[in-house]
C-alpha positions as CSV (number, residue, x, y, z in Angstrom):
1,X,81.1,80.5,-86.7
2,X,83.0,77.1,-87.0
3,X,83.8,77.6,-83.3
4,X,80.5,78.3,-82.2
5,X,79.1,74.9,-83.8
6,X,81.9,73.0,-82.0
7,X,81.2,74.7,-78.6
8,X,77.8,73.3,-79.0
9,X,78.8,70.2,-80.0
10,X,81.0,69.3,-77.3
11,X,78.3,71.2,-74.3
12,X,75.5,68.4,-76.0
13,X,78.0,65.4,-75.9
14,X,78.7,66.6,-72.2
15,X,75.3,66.8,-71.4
16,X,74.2,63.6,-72.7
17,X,77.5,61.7,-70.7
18,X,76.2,63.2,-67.3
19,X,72.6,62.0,-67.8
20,X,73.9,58.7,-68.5
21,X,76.1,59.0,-65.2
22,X,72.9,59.6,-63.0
23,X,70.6,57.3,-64.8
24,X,72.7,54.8,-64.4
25,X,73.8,55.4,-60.7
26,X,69.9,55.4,-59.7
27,X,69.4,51.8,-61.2
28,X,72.5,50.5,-59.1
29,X,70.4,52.1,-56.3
30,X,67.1,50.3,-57.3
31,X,68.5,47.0,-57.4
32,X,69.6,45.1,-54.4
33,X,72.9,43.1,-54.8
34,X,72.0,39.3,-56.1
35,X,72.2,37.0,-52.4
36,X,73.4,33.7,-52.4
37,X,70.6,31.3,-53.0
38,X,69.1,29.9,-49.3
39,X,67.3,26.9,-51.0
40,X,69.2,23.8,-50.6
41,X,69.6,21.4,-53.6
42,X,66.9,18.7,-54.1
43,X,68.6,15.7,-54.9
44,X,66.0,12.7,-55.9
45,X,66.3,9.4,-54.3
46,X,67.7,7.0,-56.1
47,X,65.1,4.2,-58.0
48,X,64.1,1.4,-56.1
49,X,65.2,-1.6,-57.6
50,X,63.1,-3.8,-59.9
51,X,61.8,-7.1,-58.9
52,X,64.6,-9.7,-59.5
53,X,67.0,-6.6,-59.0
54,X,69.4,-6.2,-56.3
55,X,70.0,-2.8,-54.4
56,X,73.2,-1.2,-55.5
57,X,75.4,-0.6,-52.6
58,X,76.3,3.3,-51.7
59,X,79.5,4.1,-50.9
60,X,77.8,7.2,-48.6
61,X,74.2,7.9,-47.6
62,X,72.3,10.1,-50.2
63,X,71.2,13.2,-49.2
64,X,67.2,13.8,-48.2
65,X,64.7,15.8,-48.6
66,X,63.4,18.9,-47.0
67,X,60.1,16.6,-46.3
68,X,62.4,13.6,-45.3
69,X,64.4,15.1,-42.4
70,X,61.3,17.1,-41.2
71,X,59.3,14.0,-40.7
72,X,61.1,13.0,-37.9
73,X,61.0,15.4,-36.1
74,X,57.4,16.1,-36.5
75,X,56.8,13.0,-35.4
76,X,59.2,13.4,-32.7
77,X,57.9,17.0,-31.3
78,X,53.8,15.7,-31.9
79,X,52.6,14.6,-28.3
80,X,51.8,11.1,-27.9
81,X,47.9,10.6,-28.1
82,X,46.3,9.5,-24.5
83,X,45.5,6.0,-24.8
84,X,41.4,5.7,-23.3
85,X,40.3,2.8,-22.0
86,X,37.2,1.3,-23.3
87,X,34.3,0.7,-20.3
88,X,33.8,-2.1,-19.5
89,X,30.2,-3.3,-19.5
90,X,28.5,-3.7,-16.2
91,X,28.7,-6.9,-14.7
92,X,25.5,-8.7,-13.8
93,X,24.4,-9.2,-10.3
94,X,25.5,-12.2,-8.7
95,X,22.8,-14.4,-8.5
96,X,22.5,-15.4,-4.7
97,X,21.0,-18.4,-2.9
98,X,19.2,-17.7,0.1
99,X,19.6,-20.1,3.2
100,X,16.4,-22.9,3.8
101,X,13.5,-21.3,5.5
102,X,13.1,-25.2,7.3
103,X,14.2,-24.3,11.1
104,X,14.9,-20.7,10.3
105,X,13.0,-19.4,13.2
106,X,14.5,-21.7,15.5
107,X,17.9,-20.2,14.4
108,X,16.9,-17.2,15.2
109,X,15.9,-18.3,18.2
110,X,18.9,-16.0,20.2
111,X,17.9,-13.3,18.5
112,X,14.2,-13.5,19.2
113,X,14.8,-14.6,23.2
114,X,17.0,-11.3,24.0
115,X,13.7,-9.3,23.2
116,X,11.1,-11.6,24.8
117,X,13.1,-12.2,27.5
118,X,11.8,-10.5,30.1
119,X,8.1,-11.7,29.3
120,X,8.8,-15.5,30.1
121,X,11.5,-14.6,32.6
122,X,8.7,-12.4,34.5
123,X,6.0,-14.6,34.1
124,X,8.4,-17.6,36.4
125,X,9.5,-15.3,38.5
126,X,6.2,-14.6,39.8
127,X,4.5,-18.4,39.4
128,X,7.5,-19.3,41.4
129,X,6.6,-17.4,44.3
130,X,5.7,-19.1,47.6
131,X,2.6,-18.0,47.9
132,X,0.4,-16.6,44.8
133,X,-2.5,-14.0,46.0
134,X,-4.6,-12.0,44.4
135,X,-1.7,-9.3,44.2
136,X,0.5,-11.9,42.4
137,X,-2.1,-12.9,40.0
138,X,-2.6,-9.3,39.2
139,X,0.9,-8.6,38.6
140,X,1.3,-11.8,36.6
141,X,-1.9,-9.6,34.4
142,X,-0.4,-6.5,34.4
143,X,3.0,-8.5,32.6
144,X,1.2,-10.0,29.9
145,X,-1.0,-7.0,29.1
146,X,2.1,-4.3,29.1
147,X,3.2,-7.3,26.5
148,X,0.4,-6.8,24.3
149,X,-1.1,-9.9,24.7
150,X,-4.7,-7.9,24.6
151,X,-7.1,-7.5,27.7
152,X,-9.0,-10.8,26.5
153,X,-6.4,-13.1,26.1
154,X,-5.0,-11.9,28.5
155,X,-7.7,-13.1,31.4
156,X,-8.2,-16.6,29.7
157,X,-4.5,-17.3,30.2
158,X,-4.5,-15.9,34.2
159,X,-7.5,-18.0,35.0
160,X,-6.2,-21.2,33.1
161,X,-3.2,-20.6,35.2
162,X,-5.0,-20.4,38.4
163,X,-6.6,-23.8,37.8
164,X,-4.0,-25.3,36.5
165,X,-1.4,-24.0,39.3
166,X,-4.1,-25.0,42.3
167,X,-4.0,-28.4,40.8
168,X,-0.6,-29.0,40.8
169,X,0.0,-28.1,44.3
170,X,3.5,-28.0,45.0
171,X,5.4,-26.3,42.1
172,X,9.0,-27.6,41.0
173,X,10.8,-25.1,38.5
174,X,10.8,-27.6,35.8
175,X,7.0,-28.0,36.4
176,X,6.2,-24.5,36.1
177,X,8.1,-24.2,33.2
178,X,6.2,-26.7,31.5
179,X,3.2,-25.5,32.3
180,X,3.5,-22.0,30.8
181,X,5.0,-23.2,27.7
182,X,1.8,-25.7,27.4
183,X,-0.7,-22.5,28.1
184,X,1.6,-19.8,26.0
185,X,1.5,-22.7,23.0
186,X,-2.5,-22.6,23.3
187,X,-2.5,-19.2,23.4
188,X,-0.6,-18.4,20.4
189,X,-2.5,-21.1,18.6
190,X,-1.4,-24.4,16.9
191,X,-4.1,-24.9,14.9
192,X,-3.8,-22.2,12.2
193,X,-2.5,-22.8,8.6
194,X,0.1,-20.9,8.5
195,X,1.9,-21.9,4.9
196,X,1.8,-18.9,2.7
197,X,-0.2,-20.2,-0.3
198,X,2.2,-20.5,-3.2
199,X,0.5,-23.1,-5.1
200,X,-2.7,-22.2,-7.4
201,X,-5.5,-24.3,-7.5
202,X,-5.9,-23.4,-11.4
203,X,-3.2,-22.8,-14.2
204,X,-2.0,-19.3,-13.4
205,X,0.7,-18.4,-10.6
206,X,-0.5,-18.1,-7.1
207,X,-1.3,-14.4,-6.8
208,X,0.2,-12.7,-3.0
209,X,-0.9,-9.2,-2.9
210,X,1.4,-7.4,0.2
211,X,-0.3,-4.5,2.2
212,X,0.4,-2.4,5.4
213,X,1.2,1.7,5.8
214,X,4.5,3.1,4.7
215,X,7.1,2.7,7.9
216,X,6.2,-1.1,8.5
217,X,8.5,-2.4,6.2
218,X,6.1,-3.6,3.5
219,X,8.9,-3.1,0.6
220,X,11.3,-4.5,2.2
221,X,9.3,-7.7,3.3
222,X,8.4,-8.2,-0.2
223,X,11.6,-8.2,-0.8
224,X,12.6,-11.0,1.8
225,X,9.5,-12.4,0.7
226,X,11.0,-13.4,-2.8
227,X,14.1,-14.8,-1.2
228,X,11.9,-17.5,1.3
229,X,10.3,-18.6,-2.1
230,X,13.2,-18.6,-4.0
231,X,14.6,-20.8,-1.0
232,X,12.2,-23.1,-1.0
233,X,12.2,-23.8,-4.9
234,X,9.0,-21.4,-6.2
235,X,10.5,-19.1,-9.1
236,X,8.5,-15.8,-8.7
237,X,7.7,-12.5,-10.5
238,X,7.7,-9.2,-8.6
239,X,5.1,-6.4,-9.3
240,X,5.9,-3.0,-7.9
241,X,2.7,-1.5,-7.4
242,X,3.7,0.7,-4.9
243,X,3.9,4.0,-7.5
244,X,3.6,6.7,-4.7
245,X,6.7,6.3,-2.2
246,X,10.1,7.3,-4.1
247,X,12.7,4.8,-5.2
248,X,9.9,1.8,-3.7
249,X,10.2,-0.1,-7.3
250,X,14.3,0.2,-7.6
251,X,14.4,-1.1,-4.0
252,X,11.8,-4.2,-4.9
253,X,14.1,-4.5,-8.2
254,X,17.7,-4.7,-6.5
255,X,15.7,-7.8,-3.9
256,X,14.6,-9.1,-7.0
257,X,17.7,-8.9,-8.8
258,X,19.4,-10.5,-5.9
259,X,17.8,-14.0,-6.4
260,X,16.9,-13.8,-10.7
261,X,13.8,-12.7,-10.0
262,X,12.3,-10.1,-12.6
263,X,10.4,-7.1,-11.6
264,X,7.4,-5.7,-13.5
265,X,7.7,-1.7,-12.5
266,X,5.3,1.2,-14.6
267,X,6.2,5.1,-14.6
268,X,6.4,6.9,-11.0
269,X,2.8,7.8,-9.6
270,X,1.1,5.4,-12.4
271,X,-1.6,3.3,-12.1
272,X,-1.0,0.8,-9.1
273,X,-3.8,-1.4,-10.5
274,X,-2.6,-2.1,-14.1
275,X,1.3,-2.3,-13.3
276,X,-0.3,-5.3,-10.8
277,X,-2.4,-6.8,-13.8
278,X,1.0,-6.6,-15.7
279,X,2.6,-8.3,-13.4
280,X,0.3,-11.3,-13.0
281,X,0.1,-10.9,-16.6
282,X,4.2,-11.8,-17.3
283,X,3.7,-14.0,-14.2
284,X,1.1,-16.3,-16.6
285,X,3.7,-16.0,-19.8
286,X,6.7,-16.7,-17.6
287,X,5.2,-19.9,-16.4
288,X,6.0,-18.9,-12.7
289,X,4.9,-19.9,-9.3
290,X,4.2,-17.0,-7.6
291,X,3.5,-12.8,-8.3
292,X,4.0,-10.8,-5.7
293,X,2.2,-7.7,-5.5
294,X,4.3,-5.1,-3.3
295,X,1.1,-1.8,-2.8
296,X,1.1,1.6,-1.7
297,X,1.3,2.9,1.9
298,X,0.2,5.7,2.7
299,X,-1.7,6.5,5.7
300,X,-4.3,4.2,6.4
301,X,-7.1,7.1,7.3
302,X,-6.9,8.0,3.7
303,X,-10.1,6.7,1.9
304,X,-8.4,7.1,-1.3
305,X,-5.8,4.4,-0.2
306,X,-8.3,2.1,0.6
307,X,-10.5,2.4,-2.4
308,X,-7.1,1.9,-4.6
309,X,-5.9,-1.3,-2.9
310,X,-9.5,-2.2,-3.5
311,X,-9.2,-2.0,-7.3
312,X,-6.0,-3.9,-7.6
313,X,-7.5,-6.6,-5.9
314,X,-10.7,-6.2,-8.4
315,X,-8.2,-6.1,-11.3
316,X,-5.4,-9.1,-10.1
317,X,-8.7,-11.5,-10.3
318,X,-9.8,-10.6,-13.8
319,X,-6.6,-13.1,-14.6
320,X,-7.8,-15.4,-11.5
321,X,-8.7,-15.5,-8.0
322,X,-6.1,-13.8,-5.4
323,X,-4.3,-16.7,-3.3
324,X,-3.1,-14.3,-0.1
325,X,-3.2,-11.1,1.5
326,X,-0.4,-10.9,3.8
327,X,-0.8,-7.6,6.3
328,X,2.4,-6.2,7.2
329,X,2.6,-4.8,10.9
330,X,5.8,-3.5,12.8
331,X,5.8,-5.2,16.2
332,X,6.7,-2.0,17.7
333,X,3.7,0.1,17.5
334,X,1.5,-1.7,19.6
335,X,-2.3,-0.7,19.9
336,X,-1.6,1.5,16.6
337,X,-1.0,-1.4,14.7
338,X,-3.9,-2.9,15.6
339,X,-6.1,-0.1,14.6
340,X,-3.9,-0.6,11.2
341,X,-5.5,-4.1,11.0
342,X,-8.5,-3.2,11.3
343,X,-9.2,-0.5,8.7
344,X,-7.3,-2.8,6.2
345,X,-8.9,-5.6,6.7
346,X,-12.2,-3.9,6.1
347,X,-11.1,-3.4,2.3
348,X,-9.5,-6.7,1.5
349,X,-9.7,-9.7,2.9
350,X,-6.5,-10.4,4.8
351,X,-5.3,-13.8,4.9
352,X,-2.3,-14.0,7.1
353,X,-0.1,-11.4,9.6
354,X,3.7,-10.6,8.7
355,X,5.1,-8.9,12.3
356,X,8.3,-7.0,11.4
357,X,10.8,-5.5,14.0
358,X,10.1,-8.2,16.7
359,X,13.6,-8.3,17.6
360,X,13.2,-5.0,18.4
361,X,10.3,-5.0,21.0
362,X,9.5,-6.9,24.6
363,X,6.0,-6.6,23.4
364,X,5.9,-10.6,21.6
365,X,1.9,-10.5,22.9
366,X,1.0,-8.3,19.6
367,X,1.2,-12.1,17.5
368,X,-1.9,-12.8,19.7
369,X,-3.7,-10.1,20.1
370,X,-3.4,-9.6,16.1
371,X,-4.3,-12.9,15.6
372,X,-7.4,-12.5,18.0
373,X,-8.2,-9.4,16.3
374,X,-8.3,-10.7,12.8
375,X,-9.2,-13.9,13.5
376,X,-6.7,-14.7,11.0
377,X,-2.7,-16.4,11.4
378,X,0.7,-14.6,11.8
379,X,2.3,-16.1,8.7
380,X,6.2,-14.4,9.1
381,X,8.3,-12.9,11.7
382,X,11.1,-10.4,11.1
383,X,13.8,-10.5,13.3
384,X,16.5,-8.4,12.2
385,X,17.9,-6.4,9.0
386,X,19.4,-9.1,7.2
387,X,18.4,-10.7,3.6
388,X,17.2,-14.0,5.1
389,X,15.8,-12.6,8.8
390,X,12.1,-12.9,7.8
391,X,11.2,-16.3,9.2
392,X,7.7,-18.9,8.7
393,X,6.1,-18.4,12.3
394,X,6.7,-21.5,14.4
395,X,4.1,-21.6,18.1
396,X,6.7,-23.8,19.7
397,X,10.2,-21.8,18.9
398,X,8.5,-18.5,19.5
399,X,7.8,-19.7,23.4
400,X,10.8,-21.4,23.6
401,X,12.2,-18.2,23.4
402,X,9.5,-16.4,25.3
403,X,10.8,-18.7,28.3
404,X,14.2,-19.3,27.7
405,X,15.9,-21.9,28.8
């Protein structure tokens, strides 16, 4: 019995010493083996010295911090931000001076003779001849009407030339080429006014109201309109009343601009009429000398054009009476831009004649023929593409270069 107990026993004790054996084999499983520690040791900077207290000297440099040697290179790895340069503010246009309109014609002189030319040149030729018939007198009509001149004109001058020719008798080149300056000067008129009116009689600016179809030039003479005031001393204000014809008030603007003259402008395809009362309107606070009313252009057959141009004038003289009416007609149409004259000058009383493009043409007879159509005076000449080409009308210098020398 005392053996069995024992057996017992020692089978428990054995028991329980196995069990311990696994258990604790299965927590030396569980638990991964302690690693050396990867964090590196913090070490605090040392205190910075108190006012009145001196730094005391290391003997080596103390370590840093994690956030002290990654710093640098942050800093040294981040790209370098792209520097962008302010803009600079648009510079304002250079104010310009235009040249004196005194004697610009006859400056201009070359440019205007290699047109006319063949006009004067023809005209000697065939007063030189020996004997002058009735085929030469014809052919002397046929020159000055393929000119332009106009049918009427053009037989007052033949048969003043035939009197004037049978009286002289013998002809010397010097003496012809007197006579048909003399007789070309009478032709063209010396007796006109041709100032453009720039001075009001009362105390608001003179009022110049610019018409003619689309192709002519009209904006553009505007333009160069602004510079021969400005030349001669009047300070003016621009109104672009020309609403209908893209980009016609930015090109009026950049003329204006050119010489400090400011340009009154309204939305595109608004009123023409009350952008021109504006204009007038500034003129009279500004103090200035002269508005200048640039209008629409489109074809001349339209009776909606013609009613329009009608009201502006009606509206400009609610501030005061309208000083000028310049027509603007390209040299180079001939005939067609007589008819032009006409219909215009049947809704506003035109005042003067501005010929564009006469550097362009032989036909120089179109300043009389306008001039006997209208009964009215060609004011300016246009005689090229540059700023300062449009030029006060001169008789004398525009023979001159009819004959040459």
């Amino acid at each position: 019995m005392d053996i069995l107990i024992l057996a017992v026993v020692i089978a428990l004790v054995a028991v329980g010493a196995i069990s311990g054996l696994v258990v604790s084999s299965r927590k030396k499983k569980q638990l991964p083996p302690p690693s050396p520690s990867s964090t590196p040791t913090i070490t605090a900077p040392p205190a910075e010295p108190q006012v009145g207290e001196d730094a005391a000297p290391t003997a080596e440099e103390p370590r840093r911090t994690i956030e002290e040697v990654a710093l640098p290179e942050a800093e040294a790895a981040a790209p370098e931000a792209p520097v962008v340069a302010e803009p600079e503010a648009p510079a304002a246009p250079e104010i310009e001076v235009p040249e004196p309109t005194a004697g610009r014609l006859v400056r201009l002189r070359a440019r205007l003779a290699r047109s006319q030319n063949s006009l004067g040149k023809g005209l000697l030729t065939l007063l030189s001849r020996e004997h002058l018939d009735e085929d030469t007198w014809e052919e002397i009509e046929e020159t000055l009407l393929i000119a332009d001149v106009g049918v009427a004109p053009t037989h007052e001058l033949v048969e003043r030339l035939r009197e004037r020719v049978k009286v002289l008798g013998t002809r010397t080149p010097a003496e012809l080429r007197a006579l048909l300056k003399e007789e070309l000067v009478t032709l063209v008129g010396t007796d006109f006014d041709r100032a453009v009116k720039t001075e009001s009689g009362v105390d608001t600016p003179a009022v110049v109201m610019v018409v003619g179809v689309n192709g002519t030039g009209k904006t553009t003479t505007t333009g160069k309109l602004a510079r021969v005031l400005v030349a001669d001393g009047r300070s003016v204000v621009l109104g672009a009343a020309d609403t209908f014809r893209a980009a016609a008030a930015d090109q009026l603007q950049t003329w204006g601009e050119r010489v400090g003259a400011r340009t009154v402008r309204g939305p595109e395809g608004g009123d023409p009429a009350s952008i021109a009362f504006d204009a007038v309107k500034e003129g009279i606070a500004e103090g200035a000398d002269v508005v200048l009313i640039d209008t629409a252009g489109r074809l001349h057959t339209k009776t909606g054009l013609m009613d329009e141009l009608g009201k502006v004038k009606r509206v400009v003289e609610k501030h005061g009476p309208l000083d000028e009416v310049l027509l603007v007609l390209d040299a180079t149409t001939g005939q067609n831009g007589l008819t032009q004259a006409r219909v215009f000058a049947e809704v506003v009383d035109i005042t003067g004649i501005v010929l564009t493009k006469l550097d362009g043409t032989a036909k120089g007879g179109i300043v009389v023929a306008v001039q006997r159509e209208l009964g009215v005076p060609v004011k300016l000449v246009g005689l090229g593409e540059g700023p300062d080409d449009l030029a006060p009308f001169e008789p004398e210098a525009f023979v001159d270069a009819l004959i040459g020398d």
